[in-house]
N, C-alpha and C positions, 0 to 999 in steps of 0.2 A: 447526625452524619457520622459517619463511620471514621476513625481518625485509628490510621497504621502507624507506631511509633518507630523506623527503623532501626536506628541504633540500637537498643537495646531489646529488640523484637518482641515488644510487649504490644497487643491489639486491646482495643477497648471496642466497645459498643458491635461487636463483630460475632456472630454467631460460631462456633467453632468448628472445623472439616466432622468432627462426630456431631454434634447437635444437627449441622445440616442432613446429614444423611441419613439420619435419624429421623427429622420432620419427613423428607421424603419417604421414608417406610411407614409411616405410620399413617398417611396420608391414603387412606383407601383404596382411593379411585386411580392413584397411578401406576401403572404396572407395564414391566418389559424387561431388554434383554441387555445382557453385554458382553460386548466382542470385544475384545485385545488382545492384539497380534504386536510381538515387537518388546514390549517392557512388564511382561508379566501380568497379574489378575491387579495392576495398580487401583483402578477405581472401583471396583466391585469388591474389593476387601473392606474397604471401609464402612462401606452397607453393610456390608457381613458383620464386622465388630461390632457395629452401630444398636446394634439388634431388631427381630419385627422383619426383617427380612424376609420371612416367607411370605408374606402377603405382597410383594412389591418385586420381588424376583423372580421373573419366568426360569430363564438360564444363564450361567455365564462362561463364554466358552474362549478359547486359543486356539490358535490354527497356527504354532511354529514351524511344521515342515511343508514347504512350500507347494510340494505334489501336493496334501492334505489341502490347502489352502485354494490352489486351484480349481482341487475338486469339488468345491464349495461357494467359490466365490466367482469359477473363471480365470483365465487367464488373459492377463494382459497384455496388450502390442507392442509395449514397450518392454517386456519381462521386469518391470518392476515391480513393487509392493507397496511403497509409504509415498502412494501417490493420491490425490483428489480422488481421482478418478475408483481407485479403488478403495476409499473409505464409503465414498455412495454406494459401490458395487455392496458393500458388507450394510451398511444402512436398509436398502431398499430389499437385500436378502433378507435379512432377519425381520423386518415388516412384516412381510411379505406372509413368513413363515407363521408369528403368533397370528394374522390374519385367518391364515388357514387353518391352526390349532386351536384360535380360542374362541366359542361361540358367542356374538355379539348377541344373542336374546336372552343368554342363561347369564352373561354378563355385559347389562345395557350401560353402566354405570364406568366404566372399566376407562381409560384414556391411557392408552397404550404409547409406549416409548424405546426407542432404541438407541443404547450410546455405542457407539464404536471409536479405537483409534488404530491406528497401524505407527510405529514408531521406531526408529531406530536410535539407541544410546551410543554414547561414544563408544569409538573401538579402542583393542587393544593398544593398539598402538599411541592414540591419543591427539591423534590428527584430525579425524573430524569430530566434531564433538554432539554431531546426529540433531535430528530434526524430526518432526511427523503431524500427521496429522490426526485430528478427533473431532468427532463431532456429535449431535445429536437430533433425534428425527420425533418428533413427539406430539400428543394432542392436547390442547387445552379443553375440549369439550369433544364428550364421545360423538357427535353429530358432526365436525366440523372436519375438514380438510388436516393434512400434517406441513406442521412449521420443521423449519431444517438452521440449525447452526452450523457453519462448518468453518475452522479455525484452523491457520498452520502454525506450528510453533518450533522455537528453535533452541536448543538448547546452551546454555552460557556454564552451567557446572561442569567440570572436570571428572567426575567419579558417576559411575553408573548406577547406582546406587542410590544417591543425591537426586539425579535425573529423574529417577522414578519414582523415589518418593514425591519430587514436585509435581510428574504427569497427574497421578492419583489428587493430590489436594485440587490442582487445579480442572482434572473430571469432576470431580463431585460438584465444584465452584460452578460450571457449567450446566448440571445439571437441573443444580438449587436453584441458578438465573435462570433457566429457563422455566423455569414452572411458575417461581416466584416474584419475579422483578422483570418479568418479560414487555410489562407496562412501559418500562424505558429504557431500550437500547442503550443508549450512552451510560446509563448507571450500570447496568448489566454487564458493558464491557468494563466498568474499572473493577465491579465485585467477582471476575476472574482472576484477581491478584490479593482475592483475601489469604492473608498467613504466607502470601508470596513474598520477595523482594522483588522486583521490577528487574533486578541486572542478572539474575540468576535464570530467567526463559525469555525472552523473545514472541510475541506474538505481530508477525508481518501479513497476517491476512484472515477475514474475519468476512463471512457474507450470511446476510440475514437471508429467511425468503417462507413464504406462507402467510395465510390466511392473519394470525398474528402480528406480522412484520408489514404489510403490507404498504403502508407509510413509511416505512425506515428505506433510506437513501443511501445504499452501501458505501458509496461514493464518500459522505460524511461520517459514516465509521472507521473506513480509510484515514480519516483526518484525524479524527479522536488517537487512533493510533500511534500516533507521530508525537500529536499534543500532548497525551499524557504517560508519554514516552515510556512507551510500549516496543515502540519498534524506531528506525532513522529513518525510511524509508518506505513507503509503499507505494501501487498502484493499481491505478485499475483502467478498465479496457471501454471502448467504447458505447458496450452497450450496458456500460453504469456498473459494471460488476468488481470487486477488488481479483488481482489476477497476483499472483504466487510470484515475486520478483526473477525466482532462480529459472520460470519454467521458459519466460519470457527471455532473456539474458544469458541462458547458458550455452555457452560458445559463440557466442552473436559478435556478428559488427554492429558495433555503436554509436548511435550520430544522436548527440542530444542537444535540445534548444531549449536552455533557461529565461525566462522573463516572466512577469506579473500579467500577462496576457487580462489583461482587465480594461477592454477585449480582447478579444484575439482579433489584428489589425491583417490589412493587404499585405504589411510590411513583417509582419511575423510569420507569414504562406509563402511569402517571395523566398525568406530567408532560409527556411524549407528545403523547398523546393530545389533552389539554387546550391546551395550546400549539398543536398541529398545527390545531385545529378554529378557533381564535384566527386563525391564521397566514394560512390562505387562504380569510380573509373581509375581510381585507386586502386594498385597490383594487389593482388590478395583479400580484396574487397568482391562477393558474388551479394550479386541484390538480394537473390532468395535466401541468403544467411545474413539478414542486416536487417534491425530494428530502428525506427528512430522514436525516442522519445521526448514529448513537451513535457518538461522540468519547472516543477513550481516551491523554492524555498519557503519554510514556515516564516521567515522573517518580511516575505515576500505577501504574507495572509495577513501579518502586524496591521494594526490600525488603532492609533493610541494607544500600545503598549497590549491591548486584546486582538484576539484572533476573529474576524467578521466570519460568520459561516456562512451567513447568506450570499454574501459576497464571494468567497467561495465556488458555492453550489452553482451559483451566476456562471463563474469562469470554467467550472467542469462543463454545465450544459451545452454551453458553448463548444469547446475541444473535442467531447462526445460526438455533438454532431457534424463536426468535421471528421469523424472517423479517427481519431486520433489517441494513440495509447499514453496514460498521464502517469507523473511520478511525481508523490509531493515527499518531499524531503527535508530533514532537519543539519544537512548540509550549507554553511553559512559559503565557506570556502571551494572549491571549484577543485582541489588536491583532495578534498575527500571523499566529494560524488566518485572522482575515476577510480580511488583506493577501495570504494564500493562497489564498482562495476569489475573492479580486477578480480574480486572472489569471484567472480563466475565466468569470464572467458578472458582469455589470453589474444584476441583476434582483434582485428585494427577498430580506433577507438577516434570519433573527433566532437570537440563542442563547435555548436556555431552560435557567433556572437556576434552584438554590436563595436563601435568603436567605445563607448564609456565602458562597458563591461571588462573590456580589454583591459584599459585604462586604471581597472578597480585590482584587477590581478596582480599590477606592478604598483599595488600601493603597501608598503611594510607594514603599517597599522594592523594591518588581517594577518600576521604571520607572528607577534610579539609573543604571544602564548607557546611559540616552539621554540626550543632548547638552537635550531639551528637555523630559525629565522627565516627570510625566504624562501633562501637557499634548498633549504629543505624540503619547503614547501615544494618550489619547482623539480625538487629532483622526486617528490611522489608523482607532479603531476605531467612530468615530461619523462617518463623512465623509461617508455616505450614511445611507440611507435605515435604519438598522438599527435593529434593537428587542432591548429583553430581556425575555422572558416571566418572570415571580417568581412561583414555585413560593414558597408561605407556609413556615412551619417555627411550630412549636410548642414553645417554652420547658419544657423539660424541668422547672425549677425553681419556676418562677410560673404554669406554664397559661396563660402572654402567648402570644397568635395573633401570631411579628412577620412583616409585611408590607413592603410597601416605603415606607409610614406610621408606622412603628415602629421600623425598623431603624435601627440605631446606627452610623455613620464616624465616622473621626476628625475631629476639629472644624475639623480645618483643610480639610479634606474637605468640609465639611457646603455651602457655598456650590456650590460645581464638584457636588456631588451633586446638590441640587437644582434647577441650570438644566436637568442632564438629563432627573430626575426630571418637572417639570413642563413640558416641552418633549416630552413624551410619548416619549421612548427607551425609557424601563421602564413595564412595563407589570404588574399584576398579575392574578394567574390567579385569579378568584373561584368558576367552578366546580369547585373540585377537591374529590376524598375526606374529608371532616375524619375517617374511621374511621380511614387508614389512617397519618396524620401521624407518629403513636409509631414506623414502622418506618424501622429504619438497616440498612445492609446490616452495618456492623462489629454490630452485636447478633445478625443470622442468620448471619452467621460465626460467631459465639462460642458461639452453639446447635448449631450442624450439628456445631463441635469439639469440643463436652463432652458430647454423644448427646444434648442435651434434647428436650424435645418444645414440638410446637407451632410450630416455625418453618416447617414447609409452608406453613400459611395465610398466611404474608406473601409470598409469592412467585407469579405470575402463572400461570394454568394451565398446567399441563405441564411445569413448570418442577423442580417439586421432584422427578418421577417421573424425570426425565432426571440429575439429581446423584446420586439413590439407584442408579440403574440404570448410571452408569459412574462411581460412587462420587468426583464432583467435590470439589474443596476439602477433601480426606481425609475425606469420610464414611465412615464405618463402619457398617455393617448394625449395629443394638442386639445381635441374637441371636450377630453374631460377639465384639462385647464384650467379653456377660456368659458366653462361655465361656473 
C-alpha cells in the first residue's frame, strides 16, 4: 500500500508525476487530446517532459480569450466559464473532433482519450482563492462505449503559481487512475492525492459514469470524500448524482434538517414540511429562492468507531426516493454547518430540529476547543438572521408535550437560553402530527430487525415498499425466516 509521509514530504512505494506520465506515453494504444483553459499547459507539460509523447498526444491546446473560446466551444447561458457544464461542452468537442480526424480501421487498436480543465487561480487581490473543474473522457477498449470522470476542486494555496503546479500533478494523477486503477473507485479517488497534501486542494465533487463505472455509486464517492478528508462537506441530488455545493447554495434561502434518518420516519416529513411552510412565510424568504436540505453528520455514519457504508447507501436510497437533496458533512457542531452555508449566500437561513437536538446546542462540552467557548460558538451561529424551527417530542415517561416552554438546559445555560429563546431565534412548530410523536427511527429499526410487524405505517409512502423490495437495513422477507 502506498504510504505518504507528510511531514517531511517523503513518498514511498508511489510512482512519481514523471514515471506516471511516462507509463501513459509509452503505452501504445492510448491516444488523445488536452484542453486547458484557465492555469496554463499544467498537465500536458509533464507528458511533454516525460518523454515518448508523440505517440500518445494528438494536440494540446488553450482557449484564453473568451470570444476564441466561445467560438469553439459555445457560449453559455450563464456567460460563465469554469463551470460543469462547460468542461463537458470542451470533453464531448474534442471527442468528437479526433473521432472525425482519426480513422478507426488504419488505427483499430487506438483507445482514444480526452482530458480537459477550465480553471480559475486566485486573483490579484487575494480574496478568492479560485476553484475548477477537470475531467476526463476516455476508452478502456477500442470496441466499448466512453467512461467520464468529472471532478471540482478548490483551491487552499495562496500563490498562483503553487495552484498550478498542484492542478498539473493532480491531471496526470487523474489520468494515470483512470486507465490504471480504474478497477476501484475508492482507491482511485485516494491516488488523486499522490505527491499531494490533502490541505493544499479541495476535492468537493467527483461523479463516475460509463461502461467502466457502471457499479460505482456516486452517492458513496460522495462519502469517501468526506471520510478521507478530502473535502467537509458534500452532496448529491436525487437522482444518485454528487451536485457542486456552491451551484445549489449560492444565494439561497436555507432550511436544513439534521438527523440519522435510519429511516427516514413520518416524523422526519412532518418536520419538513412543517418548518418548510413556516419558513417561506418568513419576509424576504420567495419559495422559488429556497433549498432545503436533509443533513447527515459523519459522526451520524459512526458505528463502532467505523463508518457502515452499507448502512449508508440504505439511508441515501431512501431520501433519493423522496426526492430529496442530501448533504453529509463532517460538521460535529451546528456553528459550523451555517459558517459553511455563509460562503455562499447571505439570505435567510434556518435549521429544523427536535427537542434533544436543541438540548445538545446548549451543552459546553461541544464548544471547549474554542478560545471563546460558547459564547462564540452562538455568536457564529446566530450572527444573522437565523432561526430554529422545534419540532415538540413527547415524554415517553409522563405524557409531558416538551416544547421549547418545557425543555430543560443546564442552569447555567438557562439565562443565554432564554435571550435567544425570547428574541425569537426558536421558534416552535405548533402544527405538527400529535399521532405521529411516539415514532423513533431506532424503534423501526428494531422492528424491521426482529421481523415484527406494523412498522410500515411509521414510515412515509413508498417508503416501506422500497426496503422490502431491496431488502434495506437487513430486512428479511417473514416467509424467508420462518423457513
Amino acid at each position: 500500500m502506498s504510504v505518504i509521509l507528510k511531514g517531511d514530504k517523503q513518498f514511498e512505494n508511489i510512482p512519481s508525476i514523471e514515471a506516471k506520465a511516462l507509463r501513459i506515453n509509452l503505452n501504445e494504444h492510448i491516444y488523445g487530446t488536452f484542453a486547458e483553459i484557465g492555469a496554463g499547459q499544467e498537465v500536458a507539460r509533464h507528458f511533454f517532459r516525460a518523454g515518448g509523447a508523440s505517440g500518445t498526444i494528438a494536440k494540446t491546446m488553450s482557449a484564453y480569450d473568451k470570444d476564441f473560446s466561445d467560438a469553439i466551444y459555445g457560449i453559455e447561458n450563464d456567460r460563465r466559464y469554469v463551470t460543469e457544464a462547460r468542461l463537458k461542452k470542451m470533453l464531448t468537442h474534442e471527442m468528437n473532433l479526433i473521432e472525425q480526424r482519426i480513422d478507426r480501421e488504419k488505427h483499430p487498436d487506438k483507445m482514444f482519450f480526452t482530458y480537459a480543465n477550465t480553471v480559475a487561480t486566485i486573483d490579484f487581490a487575494k480574496k478568492y482563492k479560485g476553484h475548477g473543474w477537470m475531467g476526463i473522457k476516455y476508452q478502456l477498449d477500442p470496441e466499448e462505449g466512453y467512461n467520464e470522470i468529472i471532478i471540482h476542486i478548490r483551491f487552499q494555496q495562496t500563490e498562483a503559481r503553487l495552484q498550478q503546479e498542484t492542478l498539473g500533478k493532480m491531471g496526470v494523477n487523474l489520468i494515470y487512475g483512470a486507465f490504471y486503477k480504474y478497477n476501484n473507485a475508492k482507491k482511485l479517488l485516494r491516488y488523486l492525492y499522490d505527491h499531494i497534501d490533502h490541505d493544499v486542494i479541495e476535492i468537493d465533487t467527483i461523479n463516475f459514469s460509463g461502461p467502466a463505472f457502471k457499479d460505482v455509486d456516486n452517492r458513496l464517492m460522495s462519502l469517501q470524500l468526506v471520510k478521507n478528508g478530502m473535502t467537509e462537506a458534500v452532496m448529491f441530488g436525487p437522482d444518485g448524482n454528487n451536485i457542486l455545493p456552491a451551484r445549489i447554495l449560492y444565494k439561497k434561502n436555507i432550511l436544513t434538517l439534521r438527523g440519522s434518518f435510519r429511516p427516514v420516519t413520518k416524523v422526519n416529513m412532518d418536520m419538513y414540511e412543517k418548518s418548510y411552510e413556516n419558513f417561506i412565510r418568513e419576509s424576504k424568504v420567495e419559495e422559488e429562492n429556497t433549498v432545503v436540505i436533509f443533513e447527515i453528520t459523519l459522526s451520524n455514519l459512526k458505528a463502532e468507531g467505523e463508518i457502515d457504508e452499507q448502512d449508508f447507501m440504505d439511508r441515501a436510497e431512501l431520501l433519493c426516493s423522496l426526492g430529496q437533496t442530501v448533504m453529509i458533512s463532517n460538521f460535529r457542531e451546528y456553528y459550523k454547518l451555517v459558517e459553511y452555508f455563509s460562503n455562499y449566500t447571505k439570505e435567510r437561513m434556518a435549521l429544523t430540529m427536535g427537542v434533544n437536538n436543541l438540548v445538545d446546542i446548549f451543552d459546553e462540552k461541544y464548544y471547549r476547543h474554542l478560545s471563546g467557548g460558547i459564547l462564540e460558538a452562538f455568536g457564529k451561529l446566530f450572527f444573522k438572521d437565523l432561526k430554529v424551527y422545534l419540532y415538540p417530542m413527547m415524554n415517553a415517561e409522563t405524557g409531558q408535550l416538551v416544547t421549547s416552554n418545557t425543555l430543560k438546559v443546564h442552569p447555567r445555560m438557562k439565562e443565554l437560553y432564554k435571550f435567544f429563546k425570547y428574541n425569537g431565534k426558536v421558534v416552535d412548530i405548533f402544527d405538527y402530527d400529535p399521532d405521529i410523536l411516539q415514532i423513533f427511527s431506532r424503534r423501526v429499526l428494531g422492528m424491521i430487525a426482529n421481523g415484527e410487524e406494523g412498522w410500515e405505517e411509521m414510515l412515509p409512502e413508498g417508503v416501506s415498499e422500497l426496503i422490502k423490495k431491496k431488502s434495506l437495513f437487513g430486512y428479511t422477507a417473514k416467509e424467508a425466516v420462518e423457513k
